[in-house]
C-alpha positions as CSV (number, residue, x, y, z in Angstrom):
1,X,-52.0,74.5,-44.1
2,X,-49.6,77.3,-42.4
3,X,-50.8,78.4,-39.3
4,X,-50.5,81.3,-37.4
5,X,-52.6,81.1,-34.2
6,X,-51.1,77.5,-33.5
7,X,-48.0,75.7,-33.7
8,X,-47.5,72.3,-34.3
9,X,-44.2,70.2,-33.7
10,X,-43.5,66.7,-33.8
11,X,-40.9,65.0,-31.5
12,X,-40.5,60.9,-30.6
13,X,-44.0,60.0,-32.1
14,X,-45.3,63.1,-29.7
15,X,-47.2,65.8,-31.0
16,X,-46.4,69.5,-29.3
17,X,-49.5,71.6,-30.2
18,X,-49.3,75.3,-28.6
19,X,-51.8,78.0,-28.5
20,X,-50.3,80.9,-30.4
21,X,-52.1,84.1,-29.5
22,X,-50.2,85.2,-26.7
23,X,-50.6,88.7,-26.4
24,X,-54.8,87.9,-26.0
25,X,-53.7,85.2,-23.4
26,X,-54.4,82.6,-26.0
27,X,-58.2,83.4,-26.5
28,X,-60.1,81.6,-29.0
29,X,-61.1,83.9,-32.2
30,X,-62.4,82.1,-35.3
31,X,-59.0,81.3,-36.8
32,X,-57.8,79.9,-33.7
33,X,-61.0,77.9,-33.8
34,X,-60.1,76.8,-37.8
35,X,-56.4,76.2,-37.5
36,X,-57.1,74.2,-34.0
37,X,-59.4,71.9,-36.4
38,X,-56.8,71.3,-38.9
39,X,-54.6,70.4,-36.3
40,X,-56.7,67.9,-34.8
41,X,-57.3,66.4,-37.9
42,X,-53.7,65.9,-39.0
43,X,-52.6,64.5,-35.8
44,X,-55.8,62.0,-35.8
45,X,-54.6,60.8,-39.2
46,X,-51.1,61.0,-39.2
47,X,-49.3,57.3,-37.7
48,X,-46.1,58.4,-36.7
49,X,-48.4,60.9,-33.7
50,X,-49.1,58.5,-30.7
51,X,-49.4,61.1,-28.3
52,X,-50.3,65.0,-27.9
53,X,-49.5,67.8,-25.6
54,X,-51.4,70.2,-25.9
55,X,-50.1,73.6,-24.1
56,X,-50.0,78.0,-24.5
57,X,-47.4,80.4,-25.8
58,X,-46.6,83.2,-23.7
59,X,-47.5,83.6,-19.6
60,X,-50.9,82.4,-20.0
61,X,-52.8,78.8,-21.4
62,X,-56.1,80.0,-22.3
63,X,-58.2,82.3,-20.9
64,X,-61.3,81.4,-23.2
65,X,-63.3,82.5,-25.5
66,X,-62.1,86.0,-27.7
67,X,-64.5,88.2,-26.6
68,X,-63.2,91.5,-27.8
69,X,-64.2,89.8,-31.1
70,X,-67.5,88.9,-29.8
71,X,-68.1,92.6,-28.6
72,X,-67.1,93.6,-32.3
73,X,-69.4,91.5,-33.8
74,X,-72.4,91.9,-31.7
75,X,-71.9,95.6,-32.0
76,X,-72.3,95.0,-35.8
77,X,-75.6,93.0,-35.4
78,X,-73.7,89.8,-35.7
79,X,-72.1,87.1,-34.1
80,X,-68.3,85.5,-34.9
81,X,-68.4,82.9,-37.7
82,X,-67.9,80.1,-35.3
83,X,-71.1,80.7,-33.8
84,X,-73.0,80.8,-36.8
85,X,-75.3,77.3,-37.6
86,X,-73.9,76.0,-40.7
87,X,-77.0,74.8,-42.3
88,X,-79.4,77.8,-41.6
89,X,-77.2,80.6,-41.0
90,X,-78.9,81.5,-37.7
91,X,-77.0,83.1,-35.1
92,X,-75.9,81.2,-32.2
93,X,-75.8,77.6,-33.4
94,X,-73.0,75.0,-32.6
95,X,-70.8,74.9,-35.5
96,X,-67.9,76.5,-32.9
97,X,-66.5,73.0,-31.9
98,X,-63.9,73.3,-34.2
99,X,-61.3,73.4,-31.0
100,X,-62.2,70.4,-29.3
101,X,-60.5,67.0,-29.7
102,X,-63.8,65.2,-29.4
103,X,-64.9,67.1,-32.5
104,X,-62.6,65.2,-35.1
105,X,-62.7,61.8,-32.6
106,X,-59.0,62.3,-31.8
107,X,-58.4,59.2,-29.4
108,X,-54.6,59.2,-29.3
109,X,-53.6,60.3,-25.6
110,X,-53.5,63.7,-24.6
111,X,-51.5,65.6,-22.3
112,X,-52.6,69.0,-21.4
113,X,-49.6,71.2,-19.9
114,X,-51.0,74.5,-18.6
115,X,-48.9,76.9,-18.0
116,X,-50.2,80.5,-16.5
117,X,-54.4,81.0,-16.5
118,X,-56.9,78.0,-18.0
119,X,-60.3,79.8,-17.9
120,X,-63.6,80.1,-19.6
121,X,-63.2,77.9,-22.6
122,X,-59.8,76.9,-22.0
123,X,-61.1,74.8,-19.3
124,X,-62.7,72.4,-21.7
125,X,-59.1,71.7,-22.8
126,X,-58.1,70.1,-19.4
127,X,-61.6,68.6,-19.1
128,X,-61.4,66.6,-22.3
129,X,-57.6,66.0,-21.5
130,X,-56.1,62.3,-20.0
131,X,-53.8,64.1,-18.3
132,X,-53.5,67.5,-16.8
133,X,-50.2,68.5,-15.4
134,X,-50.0,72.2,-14.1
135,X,-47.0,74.4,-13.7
136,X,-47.1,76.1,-10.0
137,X,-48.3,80.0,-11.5
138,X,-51.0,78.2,-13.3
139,X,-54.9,79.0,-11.9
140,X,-58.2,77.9,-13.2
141,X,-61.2,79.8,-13.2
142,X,-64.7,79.8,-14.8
143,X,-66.1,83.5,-15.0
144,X,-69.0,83.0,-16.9
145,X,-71.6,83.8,-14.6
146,X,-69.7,87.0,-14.0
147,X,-70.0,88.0,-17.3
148,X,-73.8,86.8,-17.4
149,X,-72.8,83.6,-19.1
150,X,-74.6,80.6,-18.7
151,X,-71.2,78.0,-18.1
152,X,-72.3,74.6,-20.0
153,X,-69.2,72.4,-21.3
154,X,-66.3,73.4,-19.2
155,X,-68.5,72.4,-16.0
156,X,-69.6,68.7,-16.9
157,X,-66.4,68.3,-18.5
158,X,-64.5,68.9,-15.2
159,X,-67.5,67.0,-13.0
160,X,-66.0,64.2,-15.0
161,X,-62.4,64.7,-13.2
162,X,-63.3,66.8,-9.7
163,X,-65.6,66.2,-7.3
164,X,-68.9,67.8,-8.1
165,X,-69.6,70.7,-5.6
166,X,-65.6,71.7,-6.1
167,X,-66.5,72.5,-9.7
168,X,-69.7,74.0,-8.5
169,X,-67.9,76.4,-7.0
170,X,-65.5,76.8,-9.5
171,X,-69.2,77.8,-11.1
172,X,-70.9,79.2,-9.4
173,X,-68.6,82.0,-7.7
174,X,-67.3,83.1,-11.2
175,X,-64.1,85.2,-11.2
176,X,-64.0,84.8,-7.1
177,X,-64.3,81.2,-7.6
178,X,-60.3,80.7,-8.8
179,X,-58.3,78.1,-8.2
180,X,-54.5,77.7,-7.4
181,X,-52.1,74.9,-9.1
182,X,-51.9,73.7,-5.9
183,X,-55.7,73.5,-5.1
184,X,-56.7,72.2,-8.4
185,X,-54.3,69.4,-7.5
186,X,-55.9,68.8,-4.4
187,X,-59.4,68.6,-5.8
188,X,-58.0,66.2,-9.1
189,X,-59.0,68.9,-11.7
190,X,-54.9,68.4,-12.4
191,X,-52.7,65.3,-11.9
192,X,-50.3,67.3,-10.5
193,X,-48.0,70.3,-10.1
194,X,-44.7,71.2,-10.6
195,X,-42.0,74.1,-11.0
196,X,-42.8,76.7,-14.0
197,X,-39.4,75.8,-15.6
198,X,-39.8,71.8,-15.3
199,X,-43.8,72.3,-17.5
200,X,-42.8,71.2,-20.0
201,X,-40.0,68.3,-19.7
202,X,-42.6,66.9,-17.3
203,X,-44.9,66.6,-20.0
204,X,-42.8,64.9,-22.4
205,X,-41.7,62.7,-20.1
206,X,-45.2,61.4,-19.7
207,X,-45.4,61.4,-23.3
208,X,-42.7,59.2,-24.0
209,X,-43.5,57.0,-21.0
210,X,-47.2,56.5,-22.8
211,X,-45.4,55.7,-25.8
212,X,-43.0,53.0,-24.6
213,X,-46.5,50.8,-23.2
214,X,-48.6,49.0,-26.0
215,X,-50.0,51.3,-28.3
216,X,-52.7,48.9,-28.9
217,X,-54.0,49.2,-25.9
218,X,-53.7,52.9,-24.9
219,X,-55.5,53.6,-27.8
220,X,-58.2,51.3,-26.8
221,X,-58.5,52.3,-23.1
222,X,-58.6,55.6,-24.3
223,X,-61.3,55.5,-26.6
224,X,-63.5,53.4,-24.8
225,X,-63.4,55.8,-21.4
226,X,-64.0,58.8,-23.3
227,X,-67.3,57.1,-25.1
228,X,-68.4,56.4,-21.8
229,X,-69.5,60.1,-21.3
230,X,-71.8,59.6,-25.0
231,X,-72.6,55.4,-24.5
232,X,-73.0,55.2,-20.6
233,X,-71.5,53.0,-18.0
234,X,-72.7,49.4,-19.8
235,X,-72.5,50.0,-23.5
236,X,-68.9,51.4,-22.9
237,X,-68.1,48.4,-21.3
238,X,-69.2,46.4,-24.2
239,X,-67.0,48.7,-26.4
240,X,-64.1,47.4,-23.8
241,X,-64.5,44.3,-24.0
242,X,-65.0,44.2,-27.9
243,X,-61.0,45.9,-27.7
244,X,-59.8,43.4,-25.2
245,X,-61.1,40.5,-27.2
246,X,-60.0,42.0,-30.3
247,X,-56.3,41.8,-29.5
248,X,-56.8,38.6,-27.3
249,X,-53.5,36.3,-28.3
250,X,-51.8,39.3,-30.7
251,X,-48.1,39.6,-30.5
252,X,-48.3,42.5,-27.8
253,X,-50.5,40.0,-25.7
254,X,-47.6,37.7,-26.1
255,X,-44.7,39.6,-25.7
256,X,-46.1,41.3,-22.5
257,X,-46.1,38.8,-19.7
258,X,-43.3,37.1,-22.1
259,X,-41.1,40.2,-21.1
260,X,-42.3,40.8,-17.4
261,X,-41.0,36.9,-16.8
262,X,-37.2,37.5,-18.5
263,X,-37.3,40.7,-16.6
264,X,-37.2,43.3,-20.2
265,X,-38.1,46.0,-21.5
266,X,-41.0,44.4,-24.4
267,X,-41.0,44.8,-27.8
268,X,-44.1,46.4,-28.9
269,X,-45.1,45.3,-32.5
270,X,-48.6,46.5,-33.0
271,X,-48.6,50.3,-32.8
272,X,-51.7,52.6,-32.4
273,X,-53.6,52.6,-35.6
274,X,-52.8,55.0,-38.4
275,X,-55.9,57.1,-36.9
276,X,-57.9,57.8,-34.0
């Protein structure tokens, strides 16, 4: 598939996946939504893709949903394609999770590098994210309730990586609600923040340092903490322990304290599974 709203490179078992709409700050319109799919799916099936970034083209991440499409739409007595439920046609149903990584059960590690403003929708990005790295121009905000928008995702997404009231207020003041790089680094909503320039490099190198550990394992871990937000506390612990005991005496298991005692680099032999 050629894509036009997205690019997609692939570098050291690391997939670069920008948001290509940069002259609507990245918004998401239904081909965004469609091409974002396809992406997803390629990288969850592809076995040389270990790792994802996931960042924006332009001076701006995401600022959310397209809603210069929506107006069009609605002014035509419809709603966007995405919206629309598949099975019954009626307006407003849920068939617009094309864009998320959960979606197509993408469990490879991924990095979200936001550069400029993560809002609205965009902010379900860095909440379904493992890491979140910000450059310092970056801001978050959820303006939904200042545009009479009931915020749903993007909130317990984020309760799952900030304190609670912090992303009520994020909420509940709307536009005024805004966050700095710096404060959303303070409150945990990022891992941290650095120059506008360095975005990027920083982000591969936290790529690259995922991919030297066993891929066996970060694939695991991964999967099993996101399924805690579906499973619960105690059945995603089950899920855990069913991967540890799973690779209990494998190579990896081996070579690890193997390499840690003759002071090396280890040899990883089991990779993460062709997909997930």
């Amino acid at each position: 598939m050629t894509y036009e709203t997205v690019r997609l490179e692939i570098d050291e078992h690391t997939a670069v996946v920008t948001l290509n709409r940069p002259e609507q700050g990245n918004a998401l319109n239904d081909q965004l939504h469609r091409e974002l799919s396809d992406v997803w799916h390629s990288i969850r099936y592809n076995g040389d893709v270990w790792t994802t970034i996931l960042t924006g083209a332009g001076d701006n991440f995401c600022v959310g949903e397209d809603f210069h499409e929506i107006a069009a739409a609605l002014e035509a007595n419809t709603v966007p394609d995405r919206y629309k439920e598949p099975h019954s046609g009626k307006h407003w149903g849920f068939y617009y999770e094309h864009y998320r990584r959960r979606k197509g059960n993408v469990w490879k590690p991924l990095i979200v590098a936001v550069n400029g403003e993560c809002s609205g929708a965009g902010l379900i990005f860095a909440g379904q994210a493992d890491v979140v790295i910000a450059a310092e121009s970056a801001s978050f905000a959820c303006p939904d309730v200042s545009l009479g928008i009931v915020p749903v995702e993007e909130v317990l997404y984020l309760a799952d990586k900030a304190p609670v009231g912090e992303i009520l207020r994020l909420a509940l003041l709307g536009e005024a609600g805004r966050l700095s790089a710096k404060r959303a680094t303070e409150v945990a909503l990022a891992s941290e923040s650095v120059a506008d320039g360095e975005l990027m490099k920083r982000a591969m190198i936290i790529a690259m340092t995922i991919n030297d550990q066993a891929g066996d394992a970060v694939r695991s871990i991964t999967a099993t903490m996101h399924m805690r937000r579906d499973l619960g506390y105690h059945t995603s612990g089950v899920l855990g322990t069913e991967y540890h005991a799973r690779f209990q005496n494998t190579e990896n298991q081996l070579e690890g304290p193997r390499a840690f005692t003759e002071k090396r680099k280890p040899n990883w032999t089991i990779r993460p599974p062709k997909f997930g």
